[in-house]
BASEKE-805948 format. One record per residue (C-alpha): x, y, z; residue number from 0; residue in one letter. Coordinates in nm, 2 decimals, always signed. Last residue first. Example, Ala and Ser with C-alpha at 12.3 -4.5 7.8 and 13.67 -1.06 7.14 Angstrom:
BEGIN
+--------+--------+--------+-----+---+
!     xx !     yy !     zz !   k ! r !
+--------+--------+--------+-----+---+
!  +1.37 !  -0.11 !  +0.71 !   1 ! S !
!  +1.23 !  -0.45 !  +0.78 !   0 ! A !
+--------+--------+--------+-----+---+
END
This chain:
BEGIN
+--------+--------+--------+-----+---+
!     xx !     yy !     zz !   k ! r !
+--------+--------+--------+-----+---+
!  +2.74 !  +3.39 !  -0.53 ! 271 ! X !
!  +2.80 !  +3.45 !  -0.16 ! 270 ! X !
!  +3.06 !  +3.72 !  -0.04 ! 269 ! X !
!  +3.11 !  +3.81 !  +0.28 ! 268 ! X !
!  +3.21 !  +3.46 !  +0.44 ! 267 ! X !
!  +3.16 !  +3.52 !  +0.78 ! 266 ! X !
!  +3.43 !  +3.53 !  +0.99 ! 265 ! X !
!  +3.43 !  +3.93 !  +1.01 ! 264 ! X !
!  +3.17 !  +3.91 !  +1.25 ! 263 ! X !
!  +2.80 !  +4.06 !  +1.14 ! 262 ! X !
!  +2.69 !  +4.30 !  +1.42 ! 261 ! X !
!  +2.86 !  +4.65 !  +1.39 ! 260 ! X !
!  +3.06 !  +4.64 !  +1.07 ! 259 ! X !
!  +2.72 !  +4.46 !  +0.91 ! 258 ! X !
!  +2.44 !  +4.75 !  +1.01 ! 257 ! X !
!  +2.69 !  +5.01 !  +1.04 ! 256 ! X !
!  +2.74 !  +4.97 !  +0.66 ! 255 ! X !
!  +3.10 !  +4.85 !  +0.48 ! 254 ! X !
!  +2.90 !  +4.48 !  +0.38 ! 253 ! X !
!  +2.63 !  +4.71 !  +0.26 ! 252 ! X !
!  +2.87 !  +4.93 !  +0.04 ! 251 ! X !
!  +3.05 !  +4.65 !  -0.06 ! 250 ! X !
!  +2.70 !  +4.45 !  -0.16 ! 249 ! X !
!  +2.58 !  +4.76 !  -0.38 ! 248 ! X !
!  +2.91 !  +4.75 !  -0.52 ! 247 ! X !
!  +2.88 !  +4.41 !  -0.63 ! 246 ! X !
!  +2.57 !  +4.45 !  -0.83 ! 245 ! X !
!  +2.71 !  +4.77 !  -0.97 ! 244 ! X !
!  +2.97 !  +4.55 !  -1.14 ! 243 ! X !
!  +2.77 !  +4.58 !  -1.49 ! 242 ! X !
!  +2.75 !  +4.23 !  -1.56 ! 241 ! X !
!  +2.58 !  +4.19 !  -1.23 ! 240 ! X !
!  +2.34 !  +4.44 !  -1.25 ! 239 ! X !
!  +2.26 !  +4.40 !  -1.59 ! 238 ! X !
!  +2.14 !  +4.04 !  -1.46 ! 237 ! X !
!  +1.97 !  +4.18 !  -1.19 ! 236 ! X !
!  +1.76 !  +4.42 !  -1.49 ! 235 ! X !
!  +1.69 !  +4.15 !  -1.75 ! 234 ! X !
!  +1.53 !  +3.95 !  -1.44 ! 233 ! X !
!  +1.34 !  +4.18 !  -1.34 ! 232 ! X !
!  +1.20 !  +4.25 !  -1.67 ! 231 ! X !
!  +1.14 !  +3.86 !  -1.74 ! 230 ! X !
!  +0.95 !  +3.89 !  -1.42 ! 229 ! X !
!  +0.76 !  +4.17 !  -1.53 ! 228 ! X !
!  +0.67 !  +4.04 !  -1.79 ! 227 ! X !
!  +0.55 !  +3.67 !  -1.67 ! 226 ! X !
!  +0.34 !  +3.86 !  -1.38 ! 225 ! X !
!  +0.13 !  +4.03 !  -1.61 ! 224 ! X !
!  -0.13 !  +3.82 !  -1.58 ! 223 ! X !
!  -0.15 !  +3.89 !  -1.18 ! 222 ! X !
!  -0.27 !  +3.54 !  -1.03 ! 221 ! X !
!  +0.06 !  +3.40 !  -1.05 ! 220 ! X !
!  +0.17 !  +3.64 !  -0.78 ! 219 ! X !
!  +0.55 !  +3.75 !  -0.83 ! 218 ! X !
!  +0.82 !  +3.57 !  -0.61 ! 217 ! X !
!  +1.17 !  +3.81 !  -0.56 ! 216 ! X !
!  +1.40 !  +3.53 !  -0.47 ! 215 ! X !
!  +1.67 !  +3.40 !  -0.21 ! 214 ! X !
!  +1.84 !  +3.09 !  -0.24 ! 213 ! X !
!  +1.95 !  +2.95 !  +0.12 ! 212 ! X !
!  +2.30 !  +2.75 !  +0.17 ! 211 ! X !
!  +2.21 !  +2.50 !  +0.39 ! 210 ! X !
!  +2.27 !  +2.40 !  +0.77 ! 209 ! X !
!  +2.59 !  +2.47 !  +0.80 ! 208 ! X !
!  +2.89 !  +2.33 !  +1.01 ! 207 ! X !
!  +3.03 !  +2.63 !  +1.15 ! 206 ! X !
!  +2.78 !  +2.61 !  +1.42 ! 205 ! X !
!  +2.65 !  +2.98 !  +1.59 ! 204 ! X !
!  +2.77 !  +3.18 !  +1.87 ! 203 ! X !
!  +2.54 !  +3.34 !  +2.10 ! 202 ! X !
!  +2.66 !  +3.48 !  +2.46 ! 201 ! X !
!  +2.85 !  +3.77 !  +2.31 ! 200 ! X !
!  +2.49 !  +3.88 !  +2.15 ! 199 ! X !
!  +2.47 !  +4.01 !  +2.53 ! 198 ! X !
!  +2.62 !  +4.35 !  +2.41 ! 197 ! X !
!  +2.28 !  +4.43 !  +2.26 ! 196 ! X !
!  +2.08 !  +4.17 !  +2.30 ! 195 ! X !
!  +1.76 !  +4.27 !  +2.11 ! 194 ! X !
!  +1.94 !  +4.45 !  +1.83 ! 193 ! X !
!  +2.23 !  +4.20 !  +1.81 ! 192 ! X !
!  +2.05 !  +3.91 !  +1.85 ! 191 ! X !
!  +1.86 !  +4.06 !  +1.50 ! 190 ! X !
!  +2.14 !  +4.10 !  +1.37 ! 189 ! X !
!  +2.37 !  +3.81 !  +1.42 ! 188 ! X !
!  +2.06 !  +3.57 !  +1.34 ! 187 ! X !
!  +1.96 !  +3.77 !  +1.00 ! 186 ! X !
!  +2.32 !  +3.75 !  +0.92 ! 185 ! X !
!  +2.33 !  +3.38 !  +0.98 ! 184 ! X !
!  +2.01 !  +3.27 !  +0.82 ! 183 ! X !
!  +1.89 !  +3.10 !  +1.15 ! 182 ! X !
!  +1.81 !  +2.80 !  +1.29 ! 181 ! X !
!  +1.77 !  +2.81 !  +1.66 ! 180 ! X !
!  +1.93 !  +2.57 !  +1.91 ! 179 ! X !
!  +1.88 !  +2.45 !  +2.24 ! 178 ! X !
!  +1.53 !  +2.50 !  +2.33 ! 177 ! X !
!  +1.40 !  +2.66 !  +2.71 ! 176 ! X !
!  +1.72 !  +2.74 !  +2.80 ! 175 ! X !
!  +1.60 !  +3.16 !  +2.89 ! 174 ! X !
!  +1.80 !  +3.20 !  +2.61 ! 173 ! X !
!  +1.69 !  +2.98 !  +2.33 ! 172 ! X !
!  +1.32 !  +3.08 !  +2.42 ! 171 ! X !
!  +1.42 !  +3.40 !  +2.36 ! 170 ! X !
!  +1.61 !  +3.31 !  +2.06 ! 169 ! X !
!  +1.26 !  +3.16 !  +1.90 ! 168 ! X !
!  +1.01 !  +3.47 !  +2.02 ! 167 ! X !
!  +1.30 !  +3.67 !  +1.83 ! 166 ! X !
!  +1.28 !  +3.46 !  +1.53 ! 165 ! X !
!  +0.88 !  +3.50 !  +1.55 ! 164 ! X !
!  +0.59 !  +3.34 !  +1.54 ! 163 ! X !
!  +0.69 !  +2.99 !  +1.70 ! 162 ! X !
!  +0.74 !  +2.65 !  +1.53 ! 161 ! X !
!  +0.88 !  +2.46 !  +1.80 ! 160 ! X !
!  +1.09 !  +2.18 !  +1.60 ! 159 ! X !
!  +1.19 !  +1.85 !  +1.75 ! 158 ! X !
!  +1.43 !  +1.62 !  +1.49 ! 157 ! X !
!  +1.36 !  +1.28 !  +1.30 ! 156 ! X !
!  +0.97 !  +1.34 !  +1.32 ! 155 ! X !
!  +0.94 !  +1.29 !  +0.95 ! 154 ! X !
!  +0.82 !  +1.65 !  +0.88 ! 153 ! X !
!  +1.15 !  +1.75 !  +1.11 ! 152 ! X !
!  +1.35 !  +1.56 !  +0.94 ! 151 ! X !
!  +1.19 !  +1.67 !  +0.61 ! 150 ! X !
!  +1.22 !  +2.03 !  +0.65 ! 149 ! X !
!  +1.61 !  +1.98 !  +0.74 ! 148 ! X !
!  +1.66 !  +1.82 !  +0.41 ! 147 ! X !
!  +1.43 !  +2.03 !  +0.21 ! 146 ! X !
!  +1.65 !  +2.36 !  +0.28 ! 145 ! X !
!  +1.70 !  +2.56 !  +0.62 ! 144 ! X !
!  +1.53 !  +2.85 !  +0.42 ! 143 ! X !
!  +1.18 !  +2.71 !  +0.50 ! 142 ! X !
!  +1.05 !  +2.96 !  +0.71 ! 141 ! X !
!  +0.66 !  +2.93 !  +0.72 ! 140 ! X !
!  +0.67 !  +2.95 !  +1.14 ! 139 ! X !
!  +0.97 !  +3.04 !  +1.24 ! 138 ! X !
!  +1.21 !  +2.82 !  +1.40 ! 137 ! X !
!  +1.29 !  +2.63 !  +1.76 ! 136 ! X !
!  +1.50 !  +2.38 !  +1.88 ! 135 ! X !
!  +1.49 !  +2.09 !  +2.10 ! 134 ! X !
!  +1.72 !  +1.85 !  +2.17 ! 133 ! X !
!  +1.80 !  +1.41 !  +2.14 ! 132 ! X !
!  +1.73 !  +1.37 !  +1.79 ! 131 ! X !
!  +2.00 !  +1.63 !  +1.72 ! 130 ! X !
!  +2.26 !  +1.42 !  +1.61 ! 129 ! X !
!  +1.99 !  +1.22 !  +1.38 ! 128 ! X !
!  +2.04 !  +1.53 !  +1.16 ! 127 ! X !
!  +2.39 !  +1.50 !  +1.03 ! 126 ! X !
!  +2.69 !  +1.64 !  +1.17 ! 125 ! X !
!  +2.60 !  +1.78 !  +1.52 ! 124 ! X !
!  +2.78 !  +1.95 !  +1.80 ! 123 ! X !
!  +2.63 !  +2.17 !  +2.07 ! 122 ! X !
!  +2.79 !  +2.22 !  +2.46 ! 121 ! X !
!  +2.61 !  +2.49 !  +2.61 ! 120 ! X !
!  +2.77 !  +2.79 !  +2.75 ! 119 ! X !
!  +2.81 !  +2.95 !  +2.40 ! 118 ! X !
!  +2.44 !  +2.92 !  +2.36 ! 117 ! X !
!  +2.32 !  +2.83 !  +2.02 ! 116 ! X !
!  +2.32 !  +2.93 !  +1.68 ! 115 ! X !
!  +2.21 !  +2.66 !  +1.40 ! 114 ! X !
!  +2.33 !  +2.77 !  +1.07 ! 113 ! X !
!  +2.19 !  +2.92 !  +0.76 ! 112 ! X !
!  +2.41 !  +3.09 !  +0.52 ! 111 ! X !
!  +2.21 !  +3.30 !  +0.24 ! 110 ! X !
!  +2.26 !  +3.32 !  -0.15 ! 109 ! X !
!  +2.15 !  +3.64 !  -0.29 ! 108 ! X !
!  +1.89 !  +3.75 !  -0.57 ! 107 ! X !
!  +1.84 !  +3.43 !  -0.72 ! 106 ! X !
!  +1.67 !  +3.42 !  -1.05 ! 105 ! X !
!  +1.30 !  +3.52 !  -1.04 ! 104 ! X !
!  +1.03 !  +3.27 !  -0.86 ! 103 ! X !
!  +0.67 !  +3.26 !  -1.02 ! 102 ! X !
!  +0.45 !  +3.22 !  -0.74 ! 101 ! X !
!  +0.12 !  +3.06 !  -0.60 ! 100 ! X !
!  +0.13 !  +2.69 !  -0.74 !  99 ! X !
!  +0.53 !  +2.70 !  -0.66 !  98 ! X !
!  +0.45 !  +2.77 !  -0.27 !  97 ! X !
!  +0.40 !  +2.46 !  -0.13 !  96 ! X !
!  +0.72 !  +2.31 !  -0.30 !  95 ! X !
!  +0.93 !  +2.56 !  -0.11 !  94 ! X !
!  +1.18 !  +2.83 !  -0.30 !  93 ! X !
!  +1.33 !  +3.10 !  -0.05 !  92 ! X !
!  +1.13 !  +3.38 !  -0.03 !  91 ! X !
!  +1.22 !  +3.77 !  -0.03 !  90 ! X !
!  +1.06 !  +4.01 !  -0.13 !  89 ! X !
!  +0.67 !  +3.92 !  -0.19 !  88 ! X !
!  +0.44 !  +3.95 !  -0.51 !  87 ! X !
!  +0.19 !  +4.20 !  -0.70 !  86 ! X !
!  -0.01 !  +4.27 !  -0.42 !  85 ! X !
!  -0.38 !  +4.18 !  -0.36 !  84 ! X !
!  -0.33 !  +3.87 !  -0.60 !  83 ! X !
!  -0.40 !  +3.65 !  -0.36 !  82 ! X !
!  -0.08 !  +3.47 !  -0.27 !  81 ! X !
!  +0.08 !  +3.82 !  -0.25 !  80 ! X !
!  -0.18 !  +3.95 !  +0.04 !  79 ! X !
!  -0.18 !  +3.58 !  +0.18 !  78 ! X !
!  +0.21 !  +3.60 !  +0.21 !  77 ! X !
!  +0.26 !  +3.93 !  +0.35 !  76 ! X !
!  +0.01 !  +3.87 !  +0.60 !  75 ! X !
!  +0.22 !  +3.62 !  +0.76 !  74 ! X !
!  +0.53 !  +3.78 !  +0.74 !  73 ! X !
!  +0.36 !  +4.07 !  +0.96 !  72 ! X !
!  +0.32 !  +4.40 !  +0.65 !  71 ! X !
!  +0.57 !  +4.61 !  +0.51 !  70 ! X !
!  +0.51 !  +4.76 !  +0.19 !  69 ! X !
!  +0.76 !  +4.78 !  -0.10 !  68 ! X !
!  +0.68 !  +4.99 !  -0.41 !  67 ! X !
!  +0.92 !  +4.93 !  -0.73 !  66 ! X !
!  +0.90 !  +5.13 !  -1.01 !  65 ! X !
!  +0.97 !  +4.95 !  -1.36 !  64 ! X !
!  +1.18 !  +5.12 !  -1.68 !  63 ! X !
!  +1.43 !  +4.78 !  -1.70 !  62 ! X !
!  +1.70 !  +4.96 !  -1.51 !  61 ! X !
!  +1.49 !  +5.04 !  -1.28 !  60 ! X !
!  +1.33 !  +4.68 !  -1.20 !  59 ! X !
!  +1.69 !  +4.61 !  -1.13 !  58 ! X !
!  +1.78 !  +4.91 !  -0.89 !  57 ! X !
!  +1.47 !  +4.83 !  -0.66 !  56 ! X !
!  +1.56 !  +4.46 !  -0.64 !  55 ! X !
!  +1.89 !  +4.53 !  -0.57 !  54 ! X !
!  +1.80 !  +4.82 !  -0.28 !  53 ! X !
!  +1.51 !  +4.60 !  -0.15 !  52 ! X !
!  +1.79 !  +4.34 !  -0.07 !  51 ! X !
!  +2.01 !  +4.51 !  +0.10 !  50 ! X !
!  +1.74 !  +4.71 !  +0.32 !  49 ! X !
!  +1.49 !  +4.95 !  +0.29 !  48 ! X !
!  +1.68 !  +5.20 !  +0.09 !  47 ! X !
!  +1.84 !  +5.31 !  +0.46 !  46 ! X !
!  +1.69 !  +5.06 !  +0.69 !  45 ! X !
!  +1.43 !  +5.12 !  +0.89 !  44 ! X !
!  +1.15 !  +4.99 !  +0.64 !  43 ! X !
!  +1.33 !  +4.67 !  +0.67 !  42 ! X !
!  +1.42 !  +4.39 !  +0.42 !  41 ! X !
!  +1.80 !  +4.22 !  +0.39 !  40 ! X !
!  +1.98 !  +4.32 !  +0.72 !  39 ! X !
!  +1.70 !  +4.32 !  +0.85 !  38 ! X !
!  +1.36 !  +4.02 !  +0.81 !  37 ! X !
!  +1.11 !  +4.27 !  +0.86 !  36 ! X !
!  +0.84 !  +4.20 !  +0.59 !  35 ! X !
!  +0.79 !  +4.22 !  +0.27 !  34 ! X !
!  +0.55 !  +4.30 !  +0.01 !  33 ! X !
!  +0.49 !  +4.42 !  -0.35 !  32 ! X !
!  +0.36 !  +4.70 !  -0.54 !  31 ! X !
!  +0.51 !  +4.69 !  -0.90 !  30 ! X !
!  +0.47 !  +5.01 !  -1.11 !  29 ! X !
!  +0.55 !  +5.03 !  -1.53 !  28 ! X !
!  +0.69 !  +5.38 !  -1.54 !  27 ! X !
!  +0.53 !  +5.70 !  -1.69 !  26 ! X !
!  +0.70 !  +5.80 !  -2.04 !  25 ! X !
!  +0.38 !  +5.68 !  -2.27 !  24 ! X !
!  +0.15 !  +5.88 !  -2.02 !  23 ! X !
!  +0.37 !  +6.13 !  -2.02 !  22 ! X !
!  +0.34 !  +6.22 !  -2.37 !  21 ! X !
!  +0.01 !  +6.17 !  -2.43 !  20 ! X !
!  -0.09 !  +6.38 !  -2.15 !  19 ! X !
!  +0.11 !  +6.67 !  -2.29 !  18 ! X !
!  -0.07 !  +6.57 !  -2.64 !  17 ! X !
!  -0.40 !  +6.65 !  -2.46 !  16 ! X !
!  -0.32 !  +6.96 !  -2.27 !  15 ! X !
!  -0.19 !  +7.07 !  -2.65 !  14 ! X !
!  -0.48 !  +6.99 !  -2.83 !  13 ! X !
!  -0.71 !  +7.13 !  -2.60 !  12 ! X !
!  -0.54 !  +7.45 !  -2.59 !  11 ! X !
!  -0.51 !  +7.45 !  -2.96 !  10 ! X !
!  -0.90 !  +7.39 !  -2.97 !   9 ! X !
!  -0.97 !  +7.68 !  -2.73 !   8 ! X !
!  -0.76 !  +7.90 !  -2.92 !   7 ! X !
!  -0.97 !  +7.78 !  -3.27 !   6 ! X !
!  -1.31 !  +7.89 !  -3.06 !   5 ! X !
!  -1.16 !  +8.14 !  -2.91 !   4 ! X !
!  -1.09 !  +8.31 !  -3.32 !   3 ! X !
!  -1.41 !  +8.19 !  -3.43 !   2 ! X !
!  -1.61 !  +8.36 !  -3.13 !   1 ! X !
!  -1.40 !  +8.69 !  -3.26 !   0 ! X !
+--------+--------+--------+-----+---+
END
């Protein structure tokens, strides 16, 4: 009789541990990263978490990888990426100062940026040493405007407030305080749009554009297994792409309440 519990006991262990086994083998590689609100591309109150999130969500997928976004002040999100606290940060565009910090995946989306500015003020510029004469104001850490733009204002050749926010920037652009704000252009049209409401009428922005803005999922080069899961990521957008479902996911954005609402149809809709 013991004998005969004694060998059930043993198939029951056997069996809890091969279940174990089993799963353990099937569970998903997990990536926690960080982001912060920067909508129509990041937002935890967007459906899928925004435009971006959803690609980068659907390519780690493909590859066997979870994704976990948390949502932190942009400047948090940096330090607890730069750190190793978190795996890495959606969505940067590439800077010198970060490269020691980051490994950078292919590009994820090409942004516009522009200068918006009052449509009651008169605003016209070509090259950089037309704007010698205003002030504008940016984000602080935002570098999507491109090297050129970074190093006029580094060099002194154009006046940039760096303030905290892009809203604390347009509100200063409204009340006349600065004269332009550069902007990704969707990010602009939103975000004016969710402050403004019906006053977004009163922003345009200039056709001539800033830069066209590489974005990338960065991964923390103090996680070793960064490299992988990069190559994974990687693997995965470009499956995306080949596939058509990249494209889709952009249609059914482009066709959202977030864009048919706010973004004006003279925006190029899609950058590749």
């Amino acid at each position: 009789m013991i004998d005969q519990i004694r060998g059930a006991f043993i198939k029951f262990l056997i069996g809890i541990f091969a279940f174990l086994a089993l799963h353990t083998v099937h569970a998903n590689e997990k990536v926690r990263i960080t982001s912060g609100e920067w909508s129509p591309y990041v937002s935890k109150d967007l459906p899928q978490k925004g435009l971006f999130a959803q690609i980068a969500r659907e390519a780690f997928a493909l590859k066997g990888v979870d994704l976990e976004i948390e949502f932190f002040p942009w400047a948090r999100t940096g330090n607890l990426s730069r750190t190793g606290e978190r795996d890495g940060t959606l969505a940067y565009a590439r800077l010198p100062e970060r490269e020691k910090y980051y490994f950078y995946s292919d590009p994820i989306y090409i942004g516009r940026y522009a200068f918006f500015h009052l449509k009651s003020e008169k605003f016209d510029w070509k090259d950089y040493s037309d704007l010698r004469h205003i002030t504008m104001a940016a984000t602080r850490g935002f570098g999507g405007m491109g090297q050129a733009f970074l190093d006029a204002e580094n060099k002194g050749e154009i006046k940039v407030l760096r303030l905290t926010s892009d809203t604390q920037s347009f509100g200063m652009m409204l009340s006349k305080r600065v004269q332009a704000v550069p902007s990704d252009v969707e990010v602009g049209y939103v975000m004016l749009k969710k402050e403004y409401g019906k006053n977004v009428a009163l922003f345009t922005y200039h056709p001539n554009l800033i830069s066209k803005s590489e974005y990338h999922l960065v991964l923390s080069k103090k996680n070793p297994k960064s490299p992988e899961l990069l190559k994974k990521f990687n693997e995965g957008l470009a499956q995306l792409r080949k596939s058509g479902r990249y494209d889709e996911i952009l249609k059914s954005w482009y066709e959202s309440p977030v864009y048919l609402n706010t973004v004006p149809d003279t925006i190029p809709q899609n950058p590749k």
